[in-house]
C-alpha positions as CSV (number, residue, x, y, z in Angstrom):
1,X,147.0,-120.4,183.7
2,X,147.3,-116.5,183.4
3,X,147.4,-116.1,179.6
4,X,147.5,-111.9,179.7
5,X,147.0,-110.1,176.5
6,X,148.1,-112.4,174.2
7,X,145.8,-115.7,175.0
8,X,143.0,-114.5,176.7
9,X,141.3,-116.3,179.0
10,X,138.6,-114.4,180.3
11,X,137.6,-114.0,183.7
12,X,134.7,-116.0,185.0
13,X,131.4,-114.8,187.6
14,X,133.2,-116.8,190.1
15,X,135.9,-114.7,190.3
16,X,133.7,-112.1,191.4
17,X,132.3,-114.1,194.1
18,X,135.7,-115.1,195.4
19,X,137.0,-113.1,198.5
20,X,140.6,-112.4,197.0
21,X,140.7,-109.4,194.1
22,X,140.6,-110.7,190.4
23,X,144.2,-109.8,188.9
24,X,145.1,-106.9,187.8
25,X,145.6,-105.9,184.3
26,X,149.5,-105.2,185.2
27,X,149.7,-108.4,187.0
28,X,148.2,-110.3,183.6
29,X,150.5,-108.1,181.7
30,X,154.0,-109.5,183.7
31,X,152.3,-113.2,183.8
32,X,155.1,-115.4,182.2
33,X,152.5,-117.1,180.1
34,X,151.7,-114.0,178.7
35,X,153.8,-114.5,175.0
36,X,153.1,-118.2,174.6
37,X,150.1,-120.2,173.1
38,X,147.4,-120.7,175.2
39,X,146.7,-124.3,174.5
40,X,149.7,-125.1,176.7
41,X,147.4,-124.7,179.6
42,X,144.4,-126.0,178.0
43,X,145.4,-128.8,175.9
44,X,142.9,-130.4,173.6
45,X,141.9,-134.0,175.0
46,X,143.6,-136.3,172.4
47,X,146.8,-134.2,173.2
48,X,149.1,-136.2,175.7
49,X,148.5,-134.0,178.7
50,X,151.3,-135.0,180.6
51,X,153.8,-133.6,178.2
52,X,151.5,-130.4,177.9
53,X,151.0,-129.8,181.8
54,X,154.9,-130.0,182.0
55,X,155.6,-127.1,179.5
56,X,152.9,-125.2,181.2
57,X,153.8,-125.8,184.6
58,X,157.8,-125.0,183.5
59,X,156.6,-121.8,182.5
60,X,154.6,-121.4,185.5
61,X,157.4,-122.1,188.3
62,X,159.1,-119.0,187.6
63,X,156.0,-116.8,187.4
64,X,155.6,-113.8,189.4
65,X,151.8,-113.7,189.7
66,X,152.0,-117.6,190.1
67,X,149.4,-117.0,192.9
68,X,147.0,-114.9,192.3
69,X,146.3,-116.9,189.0
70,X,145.6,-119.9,191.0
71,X,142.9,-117.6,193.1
72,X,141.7,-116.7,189.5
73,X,141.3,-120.2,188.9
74,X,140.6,-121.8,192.0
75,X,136.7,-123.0,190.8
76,X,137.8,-123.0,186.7
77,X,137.1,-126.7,186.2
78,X,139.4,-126.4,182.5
79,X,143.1,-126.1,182.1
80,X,146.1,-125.1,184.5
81,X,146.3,-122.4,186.7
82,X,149.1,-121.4,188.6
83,X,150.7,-124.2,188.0
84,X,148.0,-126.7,188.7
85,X,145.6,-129.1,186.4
86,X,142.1,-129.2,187.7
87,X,142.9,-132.8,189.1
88,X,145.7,-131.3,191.4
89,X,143.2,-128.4,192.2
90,X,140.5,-130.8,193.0
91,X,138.7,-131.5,190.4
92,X,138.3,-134.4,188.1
93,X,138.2,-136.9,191.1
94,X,135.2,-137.0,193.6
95,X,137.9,-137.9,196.2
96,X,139.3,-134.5,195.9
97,X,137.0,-132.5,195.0
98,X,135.8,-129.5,196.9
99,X,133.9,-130.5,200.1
100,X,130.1,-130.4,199.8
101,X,128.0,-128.5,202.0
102,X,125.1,-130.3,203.0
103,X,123.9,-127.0,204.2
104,X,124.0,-125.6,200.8
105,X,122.2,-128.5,199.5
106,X,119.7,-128.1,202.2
107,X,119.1,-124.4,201.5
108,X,118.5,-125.1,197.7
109,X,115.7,-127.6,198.0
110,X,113.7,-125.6,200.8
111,X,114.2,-122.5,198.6
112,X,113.4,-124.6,195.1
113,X,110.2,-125.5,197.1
114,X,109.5,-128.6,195.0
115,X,111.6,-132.3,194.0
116,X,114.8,-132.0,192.4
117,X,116.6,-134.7,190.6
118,X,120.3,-135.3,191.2
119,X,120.7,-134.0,188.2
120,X,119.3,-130.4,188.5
121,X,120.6,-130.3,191.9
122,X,124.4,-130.9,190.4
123,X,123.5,-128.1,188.2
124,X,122.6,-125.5,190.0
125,X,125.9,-125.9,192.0
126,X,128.3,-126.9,189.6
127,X,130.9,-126.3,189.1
128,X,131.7,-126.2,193.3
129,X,131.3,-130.2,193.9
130,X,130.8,-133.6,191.5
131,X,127.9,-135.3,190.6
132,X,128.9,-138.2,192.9
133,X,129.9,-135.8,195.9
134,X,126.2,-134.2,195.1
135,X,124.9,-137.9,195.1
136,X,126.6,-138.7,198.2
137,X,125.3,-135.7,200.3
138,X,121.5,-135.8,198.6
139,X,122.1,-139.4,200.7
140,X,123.2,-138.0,203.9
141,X,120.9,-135.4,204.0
142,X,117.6,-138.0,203.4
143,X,119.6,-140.3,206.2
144,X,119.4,-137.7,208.3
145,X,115.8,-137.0,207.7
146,X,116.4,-133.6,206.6
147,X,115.1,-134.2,203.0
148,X,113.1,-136.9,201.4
149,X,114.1,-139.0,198.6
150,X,111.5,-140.5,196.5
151,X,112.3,-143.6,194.5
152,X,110.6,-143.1,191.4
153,X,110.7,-146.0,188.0
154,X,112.2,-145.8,184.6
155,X,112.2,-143.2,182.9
156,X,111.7,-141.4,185.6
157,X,114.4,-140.4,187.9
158,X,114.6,-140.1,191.5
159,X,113.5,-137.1,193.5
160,X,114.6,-135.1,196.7
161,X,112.3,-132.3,198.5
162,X,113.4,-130.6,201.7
163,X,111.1,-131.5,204.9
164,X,109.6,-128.6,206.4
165,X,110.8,-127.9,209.8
């Protein structure tokens, strides 16, 4: 979605971190989303979304900064960009979401330096991977013996610390 000066949709901090250049002001300001209402791309949940997405993507097929809006968007995890809903951009469904780094996961428990949860680990990485995908590599990683999981009881909850090397 590239709702220019009309909308507004703002850009986030992981536009920054991206390695393509946010749009340009001119390029928000010849988006063809640019005169129409911003709730075409994000749709209020007891909308039907499929008749929304189709407006939106419509006006999206014939957009000359179709691209670089779905760079903008690439990690927004709300609404359509560039033609896309957050399921076709990989998000929604842990089958396609982004592919976790078990690396990454590594690197924040030996820096954290004491037992996350799931939880806090999903946190501190959202919005890049799902709580399941976070689940599922939080597995690997203890199979592995890289990190230890701790089963702990109600209420609890479970507990992963990096192993020092």
């Amino acid at each position: 979605m590239c709702v220019g000066s009309a909308g507004g949709a703002q850009n986030t901090a992981h536009n920054a971190e991206s390695q393509p250049q946010p749009m340009s002001p001119d390029e928000w300001d010849i988006a063809a989303c640019r005169y129409y209402p911003k709730e075409l791309w994000f749709p209020e949940r007891s909308n039907n979304h499929g008749h929304v997405w189709d407006q939106a993507r419509n006006i999206c097929a014939g957009c000359p900064v179709k691209q670089p809006c779905l760079q903008d968007g690439q990690h927004e995890v709300f609404g359509m960009w560039g033609g896309l809903t957050p399921a076709e951009r990989g998000y929604g469904r842990s089958n396609n979401a982004a592919p976790m780094s078990t690396e990454r996961i590594a690197a924040l428990l030996e820096h954290a330096g004491q037992p996350m949860t799931v939880n806090q680990v999903y946190l501190a990485l959202h919005p890049h991977y799902t709580r399941h995908a976070t689940r599922n590599a939080l597995t690997r990683l203890a199979q592995g013996g890289i990190i230890t999981h701790t089963k702990n009881t109600q209420p609890e909850p479970d507990t992963y610390h990096f192993n020092q090397q």
